[in-house]
N, CA, C and O atoms as a Maestro MAE file, in Angstrom:
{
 s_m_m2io_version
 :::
 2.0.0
}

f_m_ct {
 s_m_title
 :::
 protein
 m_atom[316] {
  # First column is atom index #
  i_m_mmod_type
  r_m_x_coord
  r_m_y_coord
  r_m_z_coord
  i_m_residue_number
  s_m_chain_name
  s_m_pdb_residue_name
  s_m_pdb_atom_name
  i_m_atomic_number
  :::
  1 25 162.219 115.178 31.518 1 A "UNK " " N  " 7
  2 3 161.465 116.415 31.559 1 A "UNK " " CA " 6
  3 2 161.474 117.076 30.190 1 A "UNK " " C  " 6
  4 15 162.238 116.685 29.308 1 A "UNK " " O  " 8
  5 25 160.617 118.084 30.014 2 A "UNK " " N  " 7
  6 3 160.499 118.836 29.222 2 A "UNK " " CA " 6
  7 2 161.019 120.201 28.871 2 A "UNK " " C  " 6
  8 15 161.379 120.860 29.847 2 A "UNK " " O  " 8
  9 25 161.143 120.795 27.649 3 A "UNK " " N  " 7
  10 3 161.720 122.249 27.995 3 A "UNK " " CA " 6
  11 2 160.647 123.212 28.867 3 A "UNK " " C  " 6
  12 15 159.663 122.968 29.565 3 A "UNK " " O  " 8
  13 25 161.308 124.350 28.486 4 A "UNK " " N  " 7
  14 3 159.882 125.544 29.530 4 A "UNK " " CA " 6
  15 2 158.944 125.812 28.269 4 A "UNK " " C  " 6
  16 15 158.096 126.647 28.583 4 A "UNK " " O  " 8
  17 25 158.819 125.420 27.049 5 A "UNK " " N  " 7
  18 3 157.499 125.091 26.229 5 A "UNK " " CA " 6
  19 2 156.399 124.340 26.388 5 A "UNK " " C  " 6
  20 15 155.205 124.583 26.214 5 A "UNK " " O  " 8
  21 25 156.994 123.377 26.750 6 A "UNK " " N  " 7
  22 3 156.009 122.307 27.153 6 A "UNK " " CA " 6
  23 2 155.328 122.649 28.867 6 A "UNK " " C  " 6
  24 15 154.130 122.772 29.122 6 A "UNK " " O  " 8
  25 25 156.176 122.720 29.603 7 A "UNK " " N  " 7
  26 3 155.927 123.517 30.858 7 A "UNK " " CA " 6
  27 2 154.895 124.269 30.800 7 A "UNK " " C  " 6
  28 15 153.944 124.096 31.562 7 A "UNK " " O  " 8
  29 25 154.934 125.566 29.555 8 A "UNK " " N  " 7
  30 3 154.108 126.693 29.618 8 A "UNK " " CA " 6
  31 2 152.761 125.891 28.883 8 A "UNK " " C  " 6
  32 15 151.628 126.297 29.142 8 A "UNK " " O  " 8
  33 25 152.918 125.021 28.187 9 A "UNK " " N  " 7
  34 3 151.397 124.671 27.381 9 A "UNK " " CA " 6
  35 2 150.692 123.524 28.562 9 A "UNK " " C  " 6
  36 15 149.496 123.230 28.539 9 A "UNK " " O  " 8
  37 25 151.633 122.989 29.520 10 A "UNK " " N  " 7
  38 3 150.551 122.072 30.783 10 A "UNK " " CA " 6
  39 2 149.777 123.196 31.373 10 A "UNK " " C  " 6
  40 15 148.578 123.341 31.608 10 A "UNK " " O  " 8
  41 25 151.184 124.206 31.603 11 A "UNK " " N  " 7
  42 3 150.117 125.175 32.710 11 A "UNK " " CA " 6
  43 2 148.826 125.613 32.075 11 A "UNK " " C  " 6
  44 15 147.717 125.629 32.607 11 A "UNK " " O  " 8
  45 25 149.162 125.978 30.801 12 A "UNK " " N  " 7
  46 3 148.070 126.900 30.244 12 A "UNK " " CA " 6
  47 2 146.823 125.384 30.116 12 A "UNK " " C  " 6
  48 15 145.673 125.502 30.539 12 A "UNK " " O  " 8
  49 25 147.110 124.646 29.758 13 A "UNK " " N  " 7
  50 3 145.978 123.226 29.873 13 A "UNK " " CA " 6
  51 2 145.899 123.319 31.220 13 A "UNK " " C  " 6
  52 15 144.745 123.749 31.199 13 A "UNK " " O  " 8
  53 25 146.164 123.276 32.424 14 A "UNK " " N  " 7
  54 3 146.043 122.664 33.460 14 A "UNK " " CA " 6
  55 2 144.661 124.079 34.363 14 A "UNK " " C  " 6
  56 15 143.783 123.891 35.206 14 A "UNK " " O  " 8
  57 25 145.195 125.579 33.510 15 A "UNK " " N  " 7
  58 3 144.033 126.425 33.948 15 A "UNK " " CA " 6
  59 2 143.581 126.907 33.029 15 A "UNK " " C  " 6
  60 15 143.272 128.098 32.975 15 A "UNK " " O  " 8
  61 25 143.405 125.852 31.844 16 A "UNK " " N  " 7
  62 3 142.432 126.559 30.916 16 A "UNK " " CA " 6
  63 2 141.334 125.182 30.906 16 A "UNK " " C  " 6
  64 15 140.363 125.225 30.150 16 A "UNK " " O  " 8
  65 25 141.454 124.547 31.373 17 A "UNK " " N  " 7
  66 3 140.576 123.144 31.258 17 A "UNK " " CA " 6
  67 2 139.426 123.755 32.375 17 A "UNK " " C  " 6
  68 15 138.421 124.435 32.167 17 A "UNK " " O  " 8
  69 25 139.808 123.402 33.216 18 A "UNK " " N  " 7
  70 3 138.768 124.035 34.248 18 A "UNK " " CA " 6
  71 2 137.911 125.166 34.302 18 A "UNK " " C  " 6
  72 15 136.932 125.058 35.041 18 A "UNK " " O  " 8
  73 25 138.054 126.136 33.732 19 A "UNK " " N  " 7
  74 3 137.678 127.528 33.093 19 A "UNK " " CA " 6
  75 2 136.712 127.436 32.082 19 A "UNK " " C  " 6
  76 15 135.589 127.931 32.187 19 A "UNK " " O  " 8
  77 25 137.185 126.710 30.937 20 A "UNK " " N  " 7
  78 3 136.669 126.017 29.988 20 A "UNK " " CA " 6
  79 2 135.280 125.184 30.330 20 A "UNK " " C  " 6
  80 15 134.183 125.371 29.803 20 A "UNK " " O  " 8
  81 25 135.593 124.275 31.287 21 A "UNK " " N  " 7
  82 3 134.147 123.213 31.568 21 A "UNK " " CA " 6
  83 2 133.553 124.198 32.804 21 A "UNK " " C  " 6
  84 15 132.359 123.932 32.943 21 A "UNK " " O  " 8
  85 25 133.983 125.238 33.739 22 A "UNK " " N  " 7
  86 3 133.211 125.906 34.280 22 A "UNK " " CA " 6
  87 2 132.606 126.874 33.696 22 A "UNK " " C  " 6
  88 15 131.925 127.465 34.534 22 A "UNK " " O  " 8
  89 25 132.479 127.497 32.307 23 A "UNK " " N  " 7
  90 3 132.068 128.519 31.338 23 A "UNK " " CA " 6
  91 2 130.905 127.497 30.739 23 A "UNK " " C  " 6
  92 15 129.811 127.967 30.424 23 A "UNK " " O  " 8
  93 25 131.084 126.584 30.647 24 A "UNK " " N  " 7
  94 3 130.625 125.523 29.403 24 A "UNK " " CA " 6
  95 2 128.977 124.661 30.150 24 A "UNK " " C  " 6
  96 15 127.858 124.371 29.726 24 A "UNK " " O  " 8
  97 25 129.638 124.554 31.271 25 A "UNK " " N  " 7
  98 3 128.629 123.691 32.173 25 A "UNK " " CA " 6
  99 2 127.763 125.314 32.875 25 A "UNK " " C  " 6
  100 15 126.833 125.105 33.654 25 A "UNK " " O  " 8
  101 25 127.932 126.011 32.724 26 A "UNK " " N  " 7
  102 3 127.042 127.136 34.021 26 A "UNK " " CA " 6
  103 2 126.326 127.897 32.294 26 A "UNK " " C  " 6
  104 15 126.381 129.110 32.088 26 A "UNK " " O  " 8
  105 25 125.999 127.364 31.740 27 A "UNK " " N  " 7
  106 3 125.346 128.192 30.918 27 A "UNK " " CA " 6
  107 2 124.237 127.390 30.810 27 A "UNK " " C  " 6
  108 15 124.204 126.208 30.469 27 A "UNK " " O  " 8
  109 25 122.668 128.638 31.354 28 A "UNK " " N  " 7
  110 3 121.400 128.120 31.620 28 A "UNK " " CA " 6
  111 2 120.983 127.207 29.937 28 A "UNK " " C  " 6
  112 15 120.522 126.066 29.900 28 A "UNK " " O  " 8
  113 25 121.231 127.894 28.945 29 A "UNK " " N  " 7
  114 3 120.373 127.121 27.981 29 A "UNK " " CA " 6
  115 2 120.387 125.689 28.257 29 A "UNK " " C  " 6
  116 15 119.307 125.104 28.332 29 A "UNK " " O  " 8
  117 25 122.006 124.752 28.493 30 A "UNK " " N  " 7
  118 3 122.220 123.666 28.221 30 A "UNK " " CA " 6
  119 2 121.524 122.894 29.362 30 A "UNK " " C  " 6
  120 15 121.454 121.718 29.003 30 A "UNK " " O  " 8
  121 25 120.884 123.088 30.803 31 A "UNK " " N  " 7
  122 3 120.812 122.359 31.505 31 A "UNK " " CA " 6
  123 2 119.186 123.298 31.968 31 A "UNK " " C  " 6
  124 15 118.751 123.012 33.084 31 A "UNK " " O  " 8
  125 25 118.542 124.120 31.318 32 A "UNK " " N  " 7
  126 3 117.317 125.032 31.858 32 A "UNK " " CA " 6
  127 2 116.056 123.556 31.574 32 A "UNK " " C  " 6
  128 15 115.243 123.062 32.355 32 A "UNK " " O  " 8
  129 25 116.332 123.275 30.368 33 A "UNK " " N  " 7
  130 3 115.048 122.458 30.440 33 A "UNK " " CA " 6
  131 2 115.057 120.976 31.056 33 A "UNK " " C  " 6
  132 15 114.041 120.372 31.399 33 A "UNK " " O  " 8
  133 25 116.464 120.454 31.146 34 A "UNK " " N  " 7
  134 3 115.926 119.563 32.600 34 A "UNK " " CA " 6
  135 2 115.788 119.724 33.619 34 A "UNK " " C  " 6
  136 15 115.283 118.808 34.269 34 A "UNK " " O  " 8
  137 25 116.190 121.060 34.337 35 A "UNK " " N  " 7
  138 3 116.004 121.481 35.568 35 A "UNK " " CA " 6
  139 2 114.561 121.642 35.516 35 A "UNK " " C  " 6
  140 15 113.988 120.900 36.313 35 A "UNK " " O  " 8
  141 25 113.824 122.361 34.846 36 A "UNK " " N  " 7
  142 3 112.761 122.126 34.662 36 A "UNK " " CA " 6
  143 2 111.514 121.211 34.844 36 A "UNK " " C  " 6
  144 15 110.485 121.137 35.515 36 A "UNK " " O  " 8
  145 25 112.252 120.500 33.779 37 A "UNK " " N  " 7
  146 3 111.112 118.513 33.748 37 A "UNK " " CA " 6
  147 2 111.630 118.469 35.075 37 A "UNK " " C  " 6
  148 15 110.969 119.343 35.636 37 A "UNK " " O  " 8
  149 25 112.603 117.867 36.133 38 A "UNK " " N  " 7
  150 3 113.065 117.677 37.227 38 A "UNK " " CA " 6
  151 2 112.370 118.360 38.554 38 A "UNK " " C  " 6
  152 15 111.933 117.711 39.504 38 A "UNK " " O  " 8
  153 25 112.352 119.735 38.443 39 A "UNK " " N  " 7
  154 3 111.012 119.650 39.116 39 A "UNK " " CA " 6
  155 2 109.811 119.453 39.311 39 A "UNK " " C  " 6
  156 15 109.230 119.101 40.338 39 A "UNK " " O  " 8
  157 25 109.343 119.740 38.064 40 A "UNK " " N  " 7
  158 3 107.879 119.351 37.663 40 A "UNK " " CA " 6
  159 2 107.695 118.165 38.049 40 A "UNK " " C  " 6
  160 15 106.670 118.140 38.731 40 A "UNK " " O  " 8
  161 25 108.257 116.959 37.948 41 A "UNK " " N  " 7
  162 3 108.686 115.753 38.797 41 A "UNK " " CA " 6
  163 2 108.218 115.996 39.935 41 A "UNK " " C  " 6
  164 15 107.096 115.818 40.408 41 A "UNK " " O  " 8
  165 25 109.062 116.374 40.308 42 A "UNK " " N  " 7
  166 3 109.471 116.568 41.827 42 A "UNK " " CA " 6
  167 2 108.853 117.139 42.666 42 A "UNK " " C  " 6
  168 15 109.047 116.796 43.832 42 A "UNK " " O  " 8
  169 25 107.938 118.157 42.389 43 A "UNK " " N  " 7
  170 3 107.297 118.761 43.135 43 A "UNK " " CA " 6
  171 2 105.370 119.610 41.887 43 A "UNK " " C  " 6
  172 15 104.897 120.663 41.460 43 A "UNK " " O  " 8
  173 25 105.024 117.634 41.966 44 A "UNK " " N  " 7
  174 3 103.781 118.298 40.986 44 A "UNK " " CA " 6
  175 2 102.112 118.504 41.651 44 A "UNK " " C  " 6
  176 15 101.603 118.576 42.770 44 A "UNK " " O  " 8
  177 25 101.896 118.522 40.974 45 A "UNK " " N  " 7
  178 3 100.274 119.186 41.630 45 A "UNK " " CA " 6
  179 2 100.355 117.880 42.795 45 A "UNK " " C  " 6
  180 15 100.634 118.236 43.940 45 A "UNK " " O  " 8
  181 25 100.141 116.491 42.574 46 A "UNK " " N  " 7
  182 3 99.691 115.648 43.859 46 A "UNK " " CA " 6
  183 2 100.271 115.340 44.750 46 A "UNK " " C  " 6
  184 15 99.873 114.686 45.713 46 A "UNK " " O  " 8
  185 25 101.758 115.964 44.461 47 A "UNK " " N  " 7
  186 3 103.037 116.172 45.670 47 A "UNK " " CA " 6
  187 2 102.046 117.039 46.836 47 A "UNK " " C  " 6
  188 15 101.388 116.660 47.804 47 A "UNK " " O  " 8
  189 25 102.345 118.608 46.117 48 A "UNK " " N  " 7
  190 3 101.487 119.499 46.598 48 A "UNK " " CA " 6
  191 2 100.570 119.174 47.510 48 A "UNK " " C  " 6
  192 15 100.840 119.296 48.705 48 A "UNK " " O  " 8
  193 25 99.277 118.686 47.065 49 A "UNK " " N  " 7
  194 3 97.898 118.109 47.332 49 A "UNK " " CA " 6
  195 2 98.135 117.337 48.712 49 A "UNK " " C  " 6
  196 15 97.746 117.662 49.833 49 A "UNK " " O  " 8
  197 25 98.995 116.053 48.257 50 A "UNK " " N  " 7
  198 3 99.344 114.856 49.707 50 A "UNK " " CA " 6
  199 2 99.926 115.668 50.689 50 A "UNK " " C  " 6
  200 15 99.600 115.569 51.872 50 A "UNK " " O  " 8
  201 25 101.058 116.743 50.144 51 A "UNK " " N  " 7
  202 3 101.344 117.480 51.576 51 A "UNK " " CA " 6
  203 2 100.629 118.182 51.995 51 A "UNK " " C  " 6
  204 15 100.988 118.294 53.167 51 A "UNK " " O  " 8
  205 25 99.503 118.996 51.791 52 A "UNK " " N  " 7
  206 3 98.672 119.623 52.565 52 A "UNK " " CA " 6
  207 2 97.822 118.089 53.388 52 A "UNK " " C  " 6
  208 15 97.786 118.039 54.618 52 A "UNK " " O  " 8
  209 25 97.374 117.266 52.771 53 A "UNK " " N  " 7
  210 3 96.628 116.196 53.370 53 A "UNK " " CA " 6
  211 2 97.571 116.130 54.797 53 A "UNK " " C  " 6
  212 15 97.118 116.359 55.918 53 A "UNK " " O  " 8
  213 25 98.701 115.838 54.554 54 A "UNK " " N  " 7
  214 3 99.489 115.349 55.410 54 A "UNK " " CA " 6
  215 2 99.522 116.304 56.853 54 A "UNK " " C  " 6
  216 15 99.559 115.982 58.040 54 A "UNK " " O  " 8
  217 25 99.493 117.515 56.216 55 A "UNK " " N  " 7
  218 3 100.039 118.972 56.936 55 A "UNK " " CA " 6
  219 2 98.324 118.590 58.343 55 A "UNK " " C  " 6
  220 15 98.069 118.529 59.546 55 A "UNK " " O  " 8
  221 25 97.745 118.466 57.110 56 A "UNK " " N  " 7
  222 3 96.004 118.907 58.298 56 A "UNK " " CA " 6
  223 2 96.434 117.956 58.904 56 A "UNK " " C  " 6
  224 15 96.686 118.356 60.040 56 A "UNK " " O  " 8
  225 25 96.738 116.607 58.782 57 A "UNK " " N  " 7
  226 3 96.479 115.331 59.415 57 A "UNK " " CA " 6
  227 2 97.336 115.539 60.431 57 A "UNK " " C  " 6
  228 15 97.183 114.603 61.216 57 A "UNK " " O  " 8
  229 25 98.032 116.167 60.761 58 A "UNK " " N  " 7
  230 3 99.193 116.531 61.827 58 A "UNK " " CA " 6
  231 2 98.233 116.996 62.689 58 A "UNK " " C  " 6
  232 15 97.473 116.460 63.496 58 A "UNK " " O  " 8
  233 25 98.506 118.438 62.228 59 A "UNK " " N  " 7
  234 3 96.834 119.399 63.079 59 A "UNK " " CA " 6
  235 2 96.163 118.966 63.710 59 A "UNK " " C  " 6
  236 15 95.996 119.358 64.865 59 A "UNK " " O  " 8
  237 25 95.424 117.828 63.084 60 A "UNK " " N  " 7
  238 3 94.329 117.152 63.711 60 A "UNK " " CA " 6
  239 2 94.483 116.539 64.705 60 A "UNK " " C  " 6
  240 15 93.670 116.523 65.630 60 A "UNK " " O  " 8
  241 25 95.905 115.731 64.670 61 A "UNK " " N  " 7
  242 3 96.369 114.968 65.647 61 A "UNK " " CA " 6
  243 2 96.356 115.801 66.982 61 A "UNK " " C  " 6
  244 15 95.791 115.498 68.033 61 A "UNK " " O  " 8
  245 25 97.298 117.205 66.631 62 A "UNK " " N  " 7
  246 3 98.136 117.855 67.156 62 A "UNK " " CA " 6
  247 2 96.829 118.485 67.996 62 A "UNK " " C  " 6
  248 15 97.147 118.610 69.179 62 A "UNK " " O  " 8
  249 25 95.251 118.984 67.701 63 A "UNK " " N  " 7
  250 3 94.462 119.368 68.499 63 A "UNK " " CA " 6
  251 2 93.516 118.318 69.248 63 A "UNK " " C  " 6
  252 15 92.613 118.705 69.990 63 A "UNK " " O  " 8
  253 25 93.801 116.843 68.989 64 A "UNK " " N  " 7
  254 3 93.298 115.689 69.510 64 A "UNK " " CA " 6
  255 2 93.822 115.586 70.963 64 A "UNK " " C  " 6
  256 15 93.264 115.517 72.059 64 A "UNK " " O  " 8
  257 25 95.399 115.606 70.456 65 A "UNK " " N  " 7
  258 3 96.276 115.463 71.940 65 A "UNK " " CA " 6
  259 2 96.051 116.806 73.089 65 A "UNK " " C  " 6
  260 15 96.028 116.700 74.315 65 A "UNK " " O  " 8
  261 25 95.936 117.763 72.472 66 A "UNK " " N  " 7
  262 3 95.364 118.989 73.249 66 A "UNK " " CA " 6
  263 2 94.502 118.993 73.991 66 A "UNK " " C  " 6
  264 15 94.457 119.385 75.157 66 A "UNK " " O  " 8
  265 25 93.588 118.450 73.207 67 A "UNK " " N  " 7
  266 3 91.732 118.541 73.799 67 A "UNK " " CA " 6
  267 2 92.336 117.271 75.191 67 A "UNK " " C  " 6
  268 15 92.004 117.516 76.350 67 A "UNK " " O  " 8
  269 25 93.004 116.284 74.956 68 A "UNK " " N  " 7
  270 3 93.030 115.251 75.755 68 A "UNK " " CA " 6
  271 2 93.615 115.633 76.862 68 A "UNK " " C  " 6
  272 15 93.046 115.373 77.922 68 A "UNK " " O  " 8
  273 25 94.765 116.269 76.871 69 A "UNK " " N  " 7
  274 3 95.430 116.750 77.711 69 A "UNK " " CA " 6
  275 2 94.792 117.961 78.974 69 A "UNK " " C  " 6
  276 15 94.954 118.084 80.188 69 A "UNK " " O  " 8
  277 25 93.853 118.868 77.696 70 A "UNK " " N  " 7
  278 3 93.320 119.399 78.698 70 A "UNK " " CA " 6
  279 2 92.241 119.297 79.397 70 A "UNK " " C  " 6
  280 15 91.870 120.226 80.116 70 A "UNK " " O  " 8
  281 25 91.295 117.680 79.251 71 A "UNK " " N  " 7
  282 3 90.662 116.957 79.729 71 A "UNK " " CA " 6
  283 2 90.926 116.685 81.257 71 A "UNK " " C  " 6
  284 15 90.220 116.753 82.263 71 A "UNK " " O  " 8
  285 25 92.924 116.173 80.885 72 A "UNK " " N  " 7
  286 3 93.159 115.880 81.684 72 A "UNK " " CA " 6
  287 2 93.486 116.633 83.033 72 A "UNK " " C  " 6
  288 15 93.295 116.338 84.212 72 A "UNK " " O  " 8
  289 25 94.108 117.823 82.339 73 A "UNK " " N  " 7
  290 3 94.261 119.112 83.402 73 A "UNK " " CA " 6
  291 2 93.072 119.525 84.158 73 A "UNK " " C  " 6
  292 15 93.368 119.991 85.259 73 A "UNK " " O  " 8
  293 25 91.731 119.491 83.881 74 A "UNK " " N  " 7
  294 3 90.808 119.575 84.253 74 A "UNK " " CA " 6
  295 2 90.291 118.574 85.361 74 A "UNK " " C  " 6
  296 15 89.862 118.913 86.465 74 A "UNK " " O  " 8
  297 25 90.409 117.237 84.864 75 A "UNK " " N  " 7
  298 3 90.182 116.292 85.438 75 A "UNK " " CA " 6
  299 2 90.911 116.225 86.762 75 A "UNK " " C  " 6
  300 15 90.540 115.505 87.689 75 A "UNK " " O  " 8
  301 25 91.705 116.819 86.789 76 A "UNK " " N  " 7
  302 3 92.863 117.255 87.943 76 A "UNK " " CA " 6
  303 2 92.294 118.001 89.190 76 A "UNK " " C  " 6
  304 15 92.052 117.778 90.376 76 A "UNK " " O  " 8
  305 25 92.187 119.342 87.971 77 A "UNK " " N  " 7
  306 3 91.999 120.356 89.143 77 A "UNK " " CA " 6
  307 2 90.641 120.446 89.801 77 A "UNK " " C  " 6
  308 15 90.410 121.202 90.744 77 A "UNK " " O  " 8
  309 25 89.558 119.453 89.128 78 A "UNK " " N  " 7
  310 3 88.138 118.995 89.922 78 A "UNK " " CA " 6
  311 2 88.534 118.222 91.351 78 A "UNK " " C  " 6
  312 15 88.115 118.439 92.488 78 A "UNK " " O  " 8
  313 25 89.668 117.065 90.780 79 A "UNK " " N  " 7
  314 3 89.696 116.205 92.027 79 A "UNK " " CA " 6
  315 2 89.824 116.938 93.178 79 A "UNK " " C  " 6
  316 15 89.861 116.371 94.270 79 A "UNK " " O  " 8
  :::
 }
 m_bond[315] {
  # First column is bond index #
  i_m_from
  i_m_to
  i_m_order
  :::
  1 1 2 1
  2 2 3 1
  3 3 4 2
  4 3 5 1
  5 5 6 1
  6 6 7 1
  7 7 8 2
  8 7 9 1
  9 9 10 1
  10 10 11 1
  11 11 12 2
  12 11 13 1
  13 13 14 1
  14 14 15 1
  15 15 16 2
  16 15 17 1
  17 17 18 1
  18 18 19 1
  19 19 20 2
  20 19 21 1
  21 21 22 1
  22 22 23 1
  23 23 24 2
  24 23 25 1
  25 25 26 1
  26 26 27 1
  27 27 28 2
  28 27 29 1
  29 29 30 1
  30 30 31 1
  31 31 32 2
  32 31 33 1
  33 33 34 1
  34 34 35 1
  35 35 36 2
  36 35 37 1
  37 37 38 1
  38 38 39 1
  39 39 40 2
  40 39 41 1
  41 41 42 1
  42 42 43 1
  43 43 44 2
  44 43 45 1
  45 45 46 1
  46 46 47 1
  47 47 48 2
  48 47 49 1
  49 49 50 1
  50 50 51 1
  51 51 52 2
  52 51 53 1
  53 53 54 1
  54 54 55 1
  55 55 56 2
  56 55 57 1
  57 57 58 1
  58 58 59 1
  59 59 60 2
  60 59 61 1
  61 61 62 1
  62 62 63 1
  63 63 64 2
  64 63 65 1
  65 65 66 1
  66 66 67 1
  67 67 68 2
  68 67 69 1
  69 69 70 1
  70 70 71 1
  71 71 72 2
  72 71 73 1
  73 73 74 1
  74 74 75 1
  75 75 76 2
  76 75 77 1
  77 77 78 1
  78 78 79 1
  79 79 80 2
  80 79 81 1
  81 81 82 1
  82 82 83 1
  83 83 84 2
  84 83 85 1
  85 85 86 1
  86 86 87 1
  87 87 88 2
  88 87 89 1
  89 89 90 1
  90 90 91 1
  91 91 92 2
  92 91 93 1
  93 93 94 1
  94 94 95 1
  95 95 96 2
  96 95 97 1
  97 97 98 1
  98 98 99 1
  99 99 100 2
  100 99 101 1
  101 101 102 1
  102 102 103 1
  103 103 104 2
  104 103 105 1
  105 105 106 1
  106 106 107 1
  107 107 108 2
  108 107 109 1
  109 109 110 1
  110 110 111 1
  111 111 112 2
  112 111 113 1
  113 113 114 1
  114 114 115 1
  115 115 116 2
  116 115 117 1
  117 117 118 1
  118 118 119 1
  119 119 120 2
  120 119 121 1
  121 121 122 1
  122 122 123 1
  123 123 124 2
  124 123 125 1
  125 125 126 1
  126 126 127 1
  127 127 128 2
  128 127 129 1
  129 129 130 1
  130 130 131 1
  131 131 132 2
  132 131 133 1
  133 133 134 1
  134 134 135 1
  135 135 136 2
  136 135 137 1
  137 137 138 1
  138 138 139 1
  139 139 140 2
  140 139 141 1
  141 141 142 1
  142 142 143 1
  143 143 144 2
  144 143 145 1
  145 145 146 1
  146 146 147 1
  147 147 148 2
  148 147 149 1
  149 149 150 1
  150 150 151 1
  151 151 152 2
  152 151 153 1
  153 153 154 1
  154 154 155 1
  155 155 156 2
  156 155 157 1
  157 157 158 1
  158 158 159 1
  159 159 160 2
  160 159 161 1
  161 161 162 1
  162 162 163 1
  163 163 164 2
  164 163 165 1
  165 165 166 1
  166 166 167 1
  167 167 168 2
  168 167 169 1
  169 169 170 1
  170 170 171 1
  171 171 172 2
  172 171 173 1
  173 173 174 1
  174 174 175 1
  175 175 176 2
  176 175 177 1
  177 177 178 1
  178 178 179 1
  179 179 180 2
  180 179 181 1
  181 181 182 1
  182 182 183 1
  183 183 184 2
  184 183 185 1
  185 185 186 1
  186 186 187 1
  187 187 188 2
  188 187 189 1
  189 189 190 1
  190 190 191 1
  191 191 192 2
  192 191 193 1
  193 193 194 1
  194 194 195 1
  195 195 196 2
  196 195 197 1
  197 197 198 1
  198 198 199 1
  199 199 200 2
  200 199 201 1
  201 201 202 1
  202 202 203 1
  203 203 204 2
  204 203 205 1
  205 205 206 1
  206 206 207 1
  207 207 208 2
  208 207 209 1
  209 209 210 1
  210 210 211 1
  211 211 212 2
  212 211 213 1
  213 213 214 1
  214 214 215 1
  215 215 216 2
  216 215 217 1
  217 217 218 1
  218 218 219 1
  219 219 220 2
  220 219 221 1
  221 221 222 1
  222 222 223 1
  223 223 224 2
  224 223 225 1
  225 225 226 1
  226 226 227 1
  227 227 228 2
  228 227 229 1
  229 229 230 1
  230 230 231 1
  231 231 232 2
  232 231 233 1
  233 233 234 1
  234 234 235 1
  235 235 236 2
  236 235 237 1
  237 237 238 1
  238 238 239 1
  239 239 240 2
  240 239 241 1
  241 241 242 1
  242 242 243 1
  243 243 244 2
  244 243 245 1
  245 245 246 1
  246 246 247 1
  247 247 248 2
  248 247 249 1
  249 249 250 1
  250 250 251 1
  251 251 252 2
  252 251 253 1
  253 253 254 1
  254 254 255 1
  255 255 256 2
  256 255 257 1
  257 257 258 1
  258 258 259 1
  259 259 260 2
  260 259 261 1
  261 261 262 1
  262 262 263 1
  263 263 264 2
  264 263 265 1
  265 265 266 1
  266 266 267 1
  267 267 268 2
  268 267 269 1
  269 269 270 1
  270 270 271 1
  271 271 272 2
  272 271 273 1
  273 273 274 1
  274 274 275 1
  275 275 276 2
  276 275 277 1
  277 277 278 1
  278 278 279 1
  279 279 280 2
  280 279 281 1
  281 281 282 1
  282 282 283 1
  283 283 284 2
  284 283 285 1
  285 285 286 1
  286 286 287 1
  287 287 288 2
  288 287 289 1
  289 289 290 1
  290 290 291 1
  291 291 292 2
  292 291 293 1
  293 293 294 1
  294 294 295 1
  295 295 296 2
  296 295 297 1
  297 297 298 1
  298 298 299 1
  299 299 300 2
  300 299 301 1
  301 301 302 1
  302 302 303 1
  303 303 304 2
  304 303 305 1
  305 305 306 1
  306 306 307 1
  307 307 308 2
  308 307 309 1
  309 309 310 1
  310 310 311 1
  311 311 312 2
  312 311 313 1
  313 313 314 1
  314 314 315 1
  315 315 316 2
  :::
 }
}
């Protein structure tokens, strides 16, 4: 083992390290402009675009099965 010098300079490494890379890493300049490109990626105009396509194409479905259904309810309450 060590004396209580060495003791006191782990501790002070052991909660100054972490402090250090949590000060270091949370600062917007260093990580703003790939967050950035990363979405723009991620969510760009023909992302956008296909999900509305997608969104109606549901809809459409979703008032297909309706109309059918209530074809069928009808078809019912004639018999």
């Amino acid at each position: 083992m060590g004396n209580w010098q060495l003791e006191i300079g782990r501790m002070a490494l052991y909660i100054a390290f972490p402090v250090a890379m949590f000060t270091y890493f949370n600062q917007p300049q260093y990580f703003e402009d790939w967050v950035i490109k990363n979405k723009r990626d991620m969510y760009n105009a023909k992302s956008v675009k296909d999900q509305k396509e997608f969104e109606n194409t549901i809809n459409s479905l979703r008032r297909k099965q309706e109309l059918k259904l209530l074809n069928q309810l009808e078809a019912k309450e004639s018999s």
